[in-house]
Backbone as numpy.savetxt, mean C-alpha at the origin, in Angstrom:
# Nx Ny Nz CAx CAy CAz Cx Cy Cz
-4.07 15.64 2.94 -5.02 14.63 3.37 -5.93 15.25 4.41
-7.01 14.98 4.43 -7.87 15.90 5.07 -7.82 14.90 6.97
-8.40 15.47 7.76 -8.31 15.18 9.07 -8.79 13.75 8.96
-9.65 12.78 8.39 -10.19 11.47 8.72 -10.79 11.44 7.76
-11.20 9.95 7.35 -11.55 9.09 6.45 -12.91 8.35 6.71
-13.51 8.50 6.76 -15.01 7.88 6.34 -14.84 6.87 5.61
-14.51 7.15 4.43 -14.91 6.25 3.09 -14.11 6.39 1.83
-14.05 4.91 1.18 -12.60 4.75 0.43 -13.42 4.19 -0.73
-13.31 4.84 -2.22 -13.95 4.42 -3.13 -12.86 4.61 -4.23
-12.74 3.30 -4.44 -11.48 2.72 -5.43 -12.01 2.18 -6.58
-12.21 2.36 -7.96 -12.50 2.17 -8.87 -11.53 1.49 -10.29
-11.28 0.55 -10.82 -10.31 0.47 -11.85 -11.57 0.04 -12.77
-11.32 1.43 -13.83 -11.82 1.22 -14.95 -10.66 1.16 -16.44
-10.38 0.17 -16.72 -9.40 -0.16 -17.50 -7.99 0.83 -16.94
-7.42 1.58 -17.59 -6.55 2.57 -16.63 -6.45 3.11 -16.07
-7.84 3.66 -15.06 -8.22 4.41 -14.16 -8.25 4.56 -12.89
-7.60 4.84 -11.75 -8.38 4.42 -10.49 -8.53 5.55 -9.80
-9.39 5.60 -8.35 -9.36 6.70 -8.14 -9.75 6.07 -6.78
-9.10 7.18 -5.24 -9.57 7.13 -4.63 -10.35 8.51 -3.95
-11.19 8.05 -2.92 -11.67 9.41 -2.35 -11.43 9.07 -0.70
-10.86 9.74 -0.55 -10.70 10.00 1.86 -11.57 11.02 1.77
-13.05 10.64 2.45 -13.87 11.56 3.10 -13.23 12.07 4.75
-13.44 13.24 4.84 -13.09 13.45 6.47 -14.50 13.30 7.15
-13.80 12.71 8.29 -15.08 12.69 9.57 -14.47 13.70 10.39
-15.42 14.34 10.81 -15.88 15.42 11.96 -15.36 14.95 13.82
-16.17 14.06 13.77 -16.20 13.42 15.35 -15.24 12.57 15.89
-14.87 11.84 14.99 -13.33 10.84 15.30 -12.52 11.24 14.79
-11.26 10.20 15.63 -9.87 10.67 15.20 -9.44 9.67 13.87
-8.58 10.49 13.33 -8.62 9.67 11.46 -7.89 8.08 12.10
-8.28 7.77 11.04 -8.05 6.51 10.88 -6.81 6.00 9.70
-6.00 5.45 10.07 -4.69 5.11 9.07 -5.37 4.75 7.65
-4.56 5.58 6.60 -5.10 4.56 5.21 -3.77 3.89 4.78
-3.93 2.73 3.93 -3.19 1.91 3.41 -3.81 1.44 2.25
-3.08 2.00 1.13 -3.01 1.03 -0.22 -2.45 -0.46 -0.35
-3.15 -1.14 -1.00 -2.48 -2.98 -1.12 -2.84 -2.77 -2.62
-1.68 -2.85 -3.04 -1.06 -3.34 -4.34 -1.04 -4.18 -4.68
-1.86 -5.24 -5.79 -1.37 -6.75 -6.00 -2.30 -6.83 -6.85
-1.70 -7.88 -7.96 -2.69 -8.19 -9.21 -3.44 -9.11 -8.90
-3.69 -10.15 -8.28 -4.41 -11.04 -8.12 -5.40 -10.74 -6.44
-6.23 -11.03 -7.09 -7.65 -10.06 -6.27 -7.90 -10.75 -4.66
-7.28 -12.12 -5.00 -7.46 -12.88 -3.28 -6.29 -12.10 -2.69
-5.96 -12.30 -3.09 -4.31 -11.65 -2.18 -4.93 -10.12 -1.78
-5.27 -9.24 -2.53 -5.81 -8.14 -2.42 -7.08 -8.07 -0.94
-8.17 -9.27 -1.56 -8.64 -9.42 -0.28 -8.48 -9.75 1.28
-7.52 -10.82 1.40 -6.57 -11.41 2.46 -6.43 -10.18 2.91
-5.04 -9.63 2.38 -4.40 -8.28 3.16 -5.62 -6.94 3.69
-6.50 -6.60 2.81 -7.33 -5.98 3.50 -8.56 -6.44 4.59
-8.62 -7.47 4.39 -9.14 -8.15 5.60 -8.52 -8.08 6.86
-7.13 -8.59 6.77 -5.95 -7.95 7.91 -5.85 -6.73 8.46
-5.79 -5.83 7.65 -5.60 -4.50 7.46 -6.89 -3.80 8.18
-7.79 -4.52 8.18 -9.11 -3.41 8.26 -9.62 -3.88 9.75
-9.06 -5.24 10.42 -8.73 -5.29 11.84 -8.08 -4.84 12.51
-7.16 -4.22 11.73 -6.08 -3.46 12.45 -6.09 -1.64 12.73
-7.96 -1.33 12.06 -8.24 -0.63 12.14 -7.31 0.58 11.12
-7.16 -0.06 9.78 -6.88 0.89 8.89 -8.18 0.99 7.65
-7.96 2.05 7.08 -8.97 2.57 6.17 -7.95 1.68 4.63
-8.90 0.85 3.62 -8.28 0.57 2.69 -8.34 0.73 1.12
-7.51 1.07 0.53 -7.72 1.43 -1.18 -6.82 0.36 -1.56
-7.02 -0.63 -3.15 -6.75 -1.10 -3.55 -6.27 -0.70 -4.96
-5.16 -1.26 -5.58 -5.36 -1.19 -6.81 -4.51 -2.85 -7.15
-4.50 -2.68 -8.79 -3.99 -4.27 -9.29 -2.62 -4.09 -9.79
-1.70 -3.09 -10.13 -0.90 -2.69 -10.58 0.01 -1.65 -10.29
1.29 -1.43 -10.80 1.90 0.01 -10.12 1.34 1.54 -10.44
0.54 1.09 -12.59 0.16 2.40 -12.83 -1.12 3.04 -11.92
-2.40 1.99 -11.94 -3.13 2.41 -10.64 -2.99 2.52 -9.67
-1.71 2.35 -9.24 -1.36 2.54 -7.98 -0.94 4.43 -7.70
-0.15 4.45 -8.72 0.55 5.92 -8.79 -0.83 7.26 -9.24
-2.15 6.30 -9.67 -3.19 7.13 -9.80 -3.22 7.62 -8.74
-4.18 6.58 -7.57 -4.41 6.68 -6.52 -3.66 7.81 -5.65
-2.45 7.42 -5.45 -1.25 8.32 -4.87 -1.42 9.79 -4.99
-2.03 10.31 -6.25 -1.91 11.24 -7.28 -2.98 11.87 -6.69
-4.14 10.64 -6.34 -5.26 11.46 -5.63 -5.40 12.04 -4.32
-4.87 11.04 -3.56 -4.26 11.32 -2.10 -3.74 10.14 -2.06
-2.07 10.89 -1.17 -1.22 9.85 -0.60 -1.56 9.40 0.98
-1.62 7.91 0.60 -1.86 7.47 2.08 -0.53 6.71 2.85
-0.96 6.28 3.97 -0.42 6.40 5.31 1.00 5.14 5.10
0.28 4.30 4.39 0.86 3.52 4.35 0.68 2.26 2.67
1.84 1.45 1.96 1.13 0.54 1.13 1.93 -0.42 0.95
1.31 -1.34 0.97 1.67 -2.75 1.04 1.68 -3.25 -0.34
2.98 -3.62 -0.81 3.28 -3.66 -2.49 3.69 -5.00 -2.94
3.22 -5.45 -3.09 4.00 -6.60 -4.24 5.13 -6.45 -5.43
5.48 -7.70 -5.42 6.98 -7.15 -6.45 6.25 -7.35 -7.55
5.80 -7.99 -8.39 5.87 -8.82 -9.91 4.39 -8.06 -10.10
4.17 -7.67 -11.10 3.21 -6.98 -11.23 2.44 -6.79 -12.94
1.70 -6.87 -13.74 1.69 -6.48 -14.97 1.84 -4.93 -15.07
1.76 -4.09 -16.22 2.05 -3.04 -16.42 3.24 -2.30 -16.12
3.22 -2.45 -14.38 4.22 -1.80 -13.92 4.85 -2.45 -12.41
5.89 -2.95 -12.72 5.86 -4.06 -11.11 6.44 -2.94 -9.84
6.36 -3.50 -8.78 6.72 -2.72 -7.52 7.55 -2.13 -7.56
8.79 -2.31 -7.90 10.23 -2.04 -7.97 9.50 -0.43 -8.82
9.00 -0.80 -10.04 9.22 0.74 -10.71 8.39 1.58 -10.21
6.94 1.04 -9.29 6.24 2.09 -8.62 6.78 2.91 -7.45
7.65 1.46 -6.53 8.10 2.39 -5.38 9.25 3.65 -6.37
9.84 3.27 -6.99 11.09 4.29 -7.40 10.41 5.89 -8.11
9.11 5.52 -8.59 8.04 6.25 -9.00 7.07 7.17 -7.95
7.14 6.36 -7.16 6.18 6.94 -6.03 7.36 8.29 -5.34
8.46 7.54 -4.68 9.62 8.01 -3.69 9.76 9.65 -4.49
9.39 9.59 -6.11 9.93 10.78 -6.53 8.78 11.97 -6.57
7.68 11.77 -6.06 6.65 12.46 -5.92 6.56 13.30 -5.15
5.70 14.56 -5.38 6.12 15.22 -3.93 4.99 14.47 -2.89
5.44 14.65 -1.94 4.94 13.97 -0.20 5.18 12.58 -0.93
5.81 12.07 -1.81 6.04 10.72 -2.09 6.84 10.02 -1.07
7.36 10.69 0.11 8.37 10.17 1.19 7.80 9.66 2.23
6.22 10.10 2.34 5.85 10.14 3.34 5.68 8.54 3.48
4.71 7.93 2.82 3.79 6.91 3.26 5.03 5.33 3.25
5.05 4.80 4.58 5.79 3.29 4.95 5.17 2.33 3.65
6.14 2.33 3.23 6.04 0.67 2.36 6.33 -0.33 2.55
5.62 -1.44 2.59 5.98 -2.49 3.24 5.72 -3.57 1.67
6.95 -4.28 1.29 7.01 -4.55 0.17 6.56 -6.33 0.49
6.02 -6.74 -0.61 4.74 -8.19 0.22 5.24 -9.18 -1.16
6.23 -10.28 -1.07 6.82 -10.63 -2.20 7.05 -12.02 -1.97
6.96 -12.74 -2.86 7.42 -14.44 -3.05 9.38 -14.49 -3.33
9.59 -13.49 -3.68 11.29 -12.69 -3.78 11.75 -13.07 -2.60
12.71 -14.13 -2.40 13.40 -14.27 -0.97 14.88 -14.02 -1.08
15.22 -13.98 -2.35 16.97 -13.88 -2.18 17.20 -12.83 -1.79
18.31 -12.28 -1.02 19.02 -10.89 -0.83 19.31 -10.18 -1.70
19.18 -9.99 -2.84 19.45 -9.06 -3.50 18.34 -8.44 -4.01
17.27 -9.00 -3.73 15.59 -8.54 -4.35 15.51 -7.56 -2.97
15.76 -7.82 -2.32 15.18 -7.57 -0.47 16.18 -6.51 -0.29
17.59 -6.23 -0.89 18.42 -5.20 -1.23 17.91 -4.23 -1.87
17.66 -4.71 -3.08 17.08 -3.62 -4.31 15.97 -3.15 -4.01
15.01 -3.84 -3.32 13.56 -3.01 -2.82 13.99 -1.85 -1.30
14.96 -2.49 -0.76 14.61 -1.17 0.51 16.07 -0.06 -0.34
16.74 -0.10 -1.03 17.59 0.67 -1.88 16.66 1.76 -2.87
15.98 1.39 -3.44 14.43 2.03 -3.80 13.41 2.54 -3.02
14.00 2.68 -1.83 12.73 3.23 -0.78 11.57 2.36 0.28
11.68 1.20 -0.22 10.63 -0.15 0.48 11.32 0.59 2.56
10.18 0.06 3.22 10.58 0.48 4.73 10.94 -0.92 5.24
10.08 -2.06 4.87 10.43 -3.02 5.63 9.29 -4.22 4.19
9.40 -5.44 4.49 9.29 -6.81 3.49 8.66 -7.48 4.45
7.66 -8.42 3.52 6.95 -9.69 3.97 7.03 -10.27 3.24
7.31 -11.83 3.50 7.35 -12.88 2.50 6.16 -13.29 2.54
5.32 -13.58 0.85 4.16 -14.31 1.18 4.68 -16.05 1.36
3.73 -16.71 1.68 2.12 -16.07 1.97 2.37 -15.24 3.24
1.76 -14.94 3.88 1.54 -13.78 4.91 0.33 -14.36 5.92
0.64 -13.59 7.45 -0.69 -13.84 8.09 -0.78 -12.22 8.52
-1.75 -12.35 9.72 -1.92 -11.66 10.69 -1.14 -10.95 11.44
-0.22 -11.56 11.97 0.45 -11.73 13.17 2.40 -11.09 12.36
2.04 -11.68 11.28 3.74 -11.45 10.45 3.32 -9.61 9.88
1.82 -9.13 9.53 1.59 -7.89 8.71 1.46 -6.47 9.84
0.85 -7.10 11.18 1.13 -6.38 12.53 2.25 -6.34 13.16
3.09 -7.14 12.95 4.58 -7.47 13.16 5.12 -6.26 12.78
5.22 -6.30 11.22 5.47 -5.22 10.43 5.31 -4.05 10.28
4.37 -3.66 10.57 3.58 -2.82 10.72 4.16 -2.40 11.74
3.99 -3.07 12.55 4.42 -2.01 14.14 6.09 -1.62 13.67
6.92 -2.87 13.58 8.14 -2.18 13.46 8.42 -0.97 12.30
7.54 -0.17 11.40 8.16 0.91 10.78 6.80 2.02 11.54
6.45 1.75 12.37 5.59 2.63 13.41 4.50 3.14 13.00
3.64 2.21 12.33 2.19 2.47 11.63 1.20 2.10 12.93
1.78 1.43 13.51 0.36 0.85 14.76 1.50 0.82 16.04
């Protein structure tokens, strides 16, 4: 990953996505975070959050664009949903974890899943820490701070 991020250009063209981390010169980088989620408000919400909190953001709708992305550069951090078409969270994180630098980036798994054994099986698969939606502000900085992203 290069020293800092400028600019995040996320594209899904039917199976495609792609991101780009430009480096900046003059500042110090800025956190990136992928948000994972098929449904596009939810997608917006969290990066709205996210981008007050002074992180850089890439999106995708699924686990396979998700593992594109990854593929292109792994970022800092991604905020995943469980239920997913194509490929749901569960098989991306187990997908991602096996990548190389796949260890690096905090997952914070973002799910309507409240029983213990979902919330088992996701940090058993690598998840760092869970949010139940819906979600605010205050619960994603919460989070965030406790696996030491902010």
């Amino acid at each position: 990953m290069p020293d800092g991020v400028s600019a995040i250009d996320v594209r899904a063209d039917g199976e495609v996505a792609t991101a780009t981390w430009v480096a900046r010169e003059s500042e110090e980088a800025m956190k990136t975070c992928l948000v994972v989620d098929d449904p596009s408000v939810i997608r917006k919400v969290a990066r709205r959050i996210l981008e007050g909190l002074e992180f850089e953001i890439a999106e995708a709708e699924d686990g396979e664009q998700a593992l594109e992305v990854c593929r292109g550069s792994m970022p800092d951090a991604i905020l995943l949903d469980w239920n997913m078409p194509k490929m749901d969270g569960y098989e991306f994180l187990r997908s991602l974890r096996r990548m190389p630098d796949g260890d690096r980036p905090k997952v914070v798994f973002c799910t309507t899943e409240n029983d213990v054994a979902h919330i088992a099986r996701a940090l058993h698969a690598g998840a760092n820490e869970y949010i139940m939606k819906p979600f605010d502000k205050e619960i994603v900085e919460a989070k965030f701070q406790e696996v030491g992203l902010i």
